[in-house]
N, C-alpha and C positions, 0 to 999 in steps of 0.2 A: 504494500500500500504506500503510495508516494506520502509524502509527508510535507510538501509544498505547500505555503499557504500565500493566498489567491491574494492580490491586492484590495483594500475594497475600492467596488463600483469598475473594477477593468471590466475587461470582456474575456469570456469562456471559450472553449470547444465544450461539447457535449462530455466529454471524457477529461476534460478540465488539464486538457495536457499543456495548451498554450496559453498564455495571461499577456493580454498587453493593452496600455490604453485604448480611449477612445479619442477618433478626430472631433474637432467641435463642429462639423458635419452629421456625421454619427450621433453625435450627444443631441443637433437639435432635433434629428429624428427620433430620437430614445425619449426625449422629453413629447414629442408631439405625438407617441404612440401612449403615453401615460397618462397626458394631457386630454386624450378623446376616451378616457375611461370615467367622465364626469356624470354617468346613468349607474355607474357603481361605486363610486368614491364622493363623497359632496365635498365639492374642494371650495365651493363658496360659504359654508358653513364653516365658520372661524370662534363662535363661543367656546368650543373646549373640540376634541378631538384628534388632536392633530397626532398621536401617537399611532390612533387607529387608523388617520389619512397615509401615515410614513408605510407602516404595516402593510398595507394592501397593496400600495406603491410597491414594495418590496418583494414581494411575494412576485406580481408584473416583471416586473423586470428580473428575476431569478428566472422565469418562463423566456425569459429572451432572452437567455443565457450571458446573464450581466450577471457581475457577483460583487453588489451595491453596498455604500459603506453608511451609515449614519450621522448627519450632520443634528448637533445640539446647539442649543443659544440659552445659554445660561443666564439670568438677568443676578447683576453685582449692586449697582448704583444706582438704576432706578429701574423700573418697570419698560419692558417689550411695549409697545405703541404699534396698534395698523389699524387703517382705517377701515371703519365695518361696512360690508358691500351692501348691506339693506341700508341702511342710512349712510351716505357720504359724509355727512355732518356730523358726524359722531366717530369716535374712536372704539378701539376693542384695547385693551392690556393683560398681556399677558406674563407669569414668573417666569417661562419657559416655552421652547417650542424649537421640535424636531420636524425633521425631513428626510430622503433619501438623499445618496451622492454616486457620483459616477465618476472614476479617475479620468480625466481628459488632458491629455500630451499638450502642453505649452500653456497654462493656464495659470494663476497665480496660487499656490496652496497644493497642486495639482489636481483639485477638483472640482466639478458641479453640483451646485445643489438643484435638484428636483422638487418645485413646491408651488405649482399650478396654484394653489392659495395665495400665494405672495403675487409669485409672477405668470400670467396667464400665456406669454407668449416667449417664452423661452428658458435654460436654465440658468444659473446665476453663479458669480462668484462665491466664495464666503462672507466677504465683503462688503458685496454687493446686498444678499441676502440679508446680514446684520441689517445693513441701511436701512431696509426697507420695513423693519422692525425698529428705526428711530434707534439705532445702537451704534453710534459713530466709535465710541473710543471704546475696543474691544483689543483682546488678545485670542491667539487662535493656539488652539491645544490639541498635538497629535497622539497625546495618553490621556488617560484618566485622571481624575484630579480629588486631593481629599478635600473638604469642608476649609479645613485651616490654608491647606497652601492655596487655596481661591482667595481668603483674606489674607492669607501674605501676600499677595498679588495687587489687592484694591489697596493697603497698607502702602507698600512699595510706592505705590504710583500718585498715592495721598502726597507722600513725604515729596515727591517728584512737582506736586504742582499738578498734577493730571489725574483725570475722571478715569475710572474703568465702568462702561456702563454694563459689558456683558463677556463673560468668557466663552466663546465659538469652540465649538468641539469638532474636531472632525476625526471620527469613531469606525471602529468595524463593527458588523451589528455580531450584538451578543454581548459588546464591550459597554459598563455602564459607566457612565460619563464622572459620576459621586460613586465607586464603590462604596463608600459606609453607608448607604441608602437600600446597598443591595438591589437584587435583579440581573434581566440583563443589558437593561440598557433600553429598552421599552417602554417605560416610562423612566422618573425618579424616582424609585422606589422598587417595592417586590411587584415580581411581576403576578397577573392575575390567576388565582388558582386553576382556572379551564384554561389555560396556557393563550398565549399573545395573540395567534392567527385566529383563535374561535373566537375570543373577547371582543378583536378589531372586527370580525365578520359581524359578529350579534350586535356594537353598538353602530355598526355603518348603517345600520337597518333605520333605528330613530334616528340618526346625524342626517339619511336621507328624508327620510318623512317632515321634520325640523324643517328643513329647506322648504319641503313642497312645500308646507303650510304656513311659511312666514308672511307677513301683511306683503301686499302688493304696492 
């Protein structure tokens, strides 16, 4: 049995013998193939959700022989900010919010993030992504991080004169972003007793019905 492990979000063979990034060709077709699954994921639906939005993303693209990594945005200094698509006029905030990612060759961080919620017509930086979550001074983390070294971080950059509004994760999934929280990285926390895929399938069910029935 090889013992190789896969970059996350490259690209596969079915027997997972080759790994190599994606072009950003590639990546905006991988995005506009996830992106036209909006009758099974309510990607406009931004109240709560989004672990179960990453989740089903992921599962897609495992089917398309992508082997997808997990991007987090961890809020430090203030609250995640986007704007709610039933009302413009109004804001959503969020302590957190994940995505899926895809390794793409020549990119900043080396990846995209996947998140039809954020950005409807393409995949994004991690940078990019933060932004759009109102998170300008962040830090990006290619491990895990405990509780205290997050505030040795906002600490540090206190002393420096500089905000940290959020620590960006970019993760393999299975990897949780706060191990002392436990899980796998699925949410913050343990993951749910009927395991992640069943959880995400059972709450997409109300996430989509939620949508239908918002005021018009």
């Amino acid at each position: 049995m090889s013992s190789q492990r896969l970059d996350p979000g490259s690209s596969k063979k079915p027997a997972a013998a080759e790994v190599r990034p994606l072009t950003e060709v590639e990546a905006r077709q991988v995005f506009a193939a996830i992106a036209a699954k909006g009758e099974e994921i309510a990607f406009e639906y931004l109240l709560e959700g989004c672990e179960c939005r990453a989740q089903l993303m992921i599962e897609h693209l495992e089917a398309m022989g992508i082997n997808p990594g997990r991007a987090w945005a961890v809020s430090v200094g203030k609250r995640l900010v986007v704007q709610n698509p039933v009302n413009p006029r109004t804001t959503i905030k969020w302590g957190n919010h994940t995505a899926p990612t895809i390794v793409v060759e020549g990119v900043e961080h080396g990846v995209l993030v996947i998140d039809p919620s954020l950005s409807p017509t393409g995949p994004l930086t991690l940078v990019q992504w933060a932004e759009l979550m109102r998170a300008r001074a962040i830090e990006v983390s290619a491990v895990p991080l405990t509780q205290t070294e997050i505030l040795s971080r906002q600490a540090a950059r206190a002393l420096a004169g500089q905000d940290l509004d959020a620590i960006v994760f970019r993760l393999s999934c299975g990897q949780a972003p706060i191990p002392e929280r436990g899980g796998s990285g699925f949410v913050l926390g343990a993951d749910p007793p009927e395991g992640c895929s069943a959880y995400a399938h059972r709450k997409m069910i109300d996430y989509l019905a939620a949508r239908s029935n918002r005021p018009r």
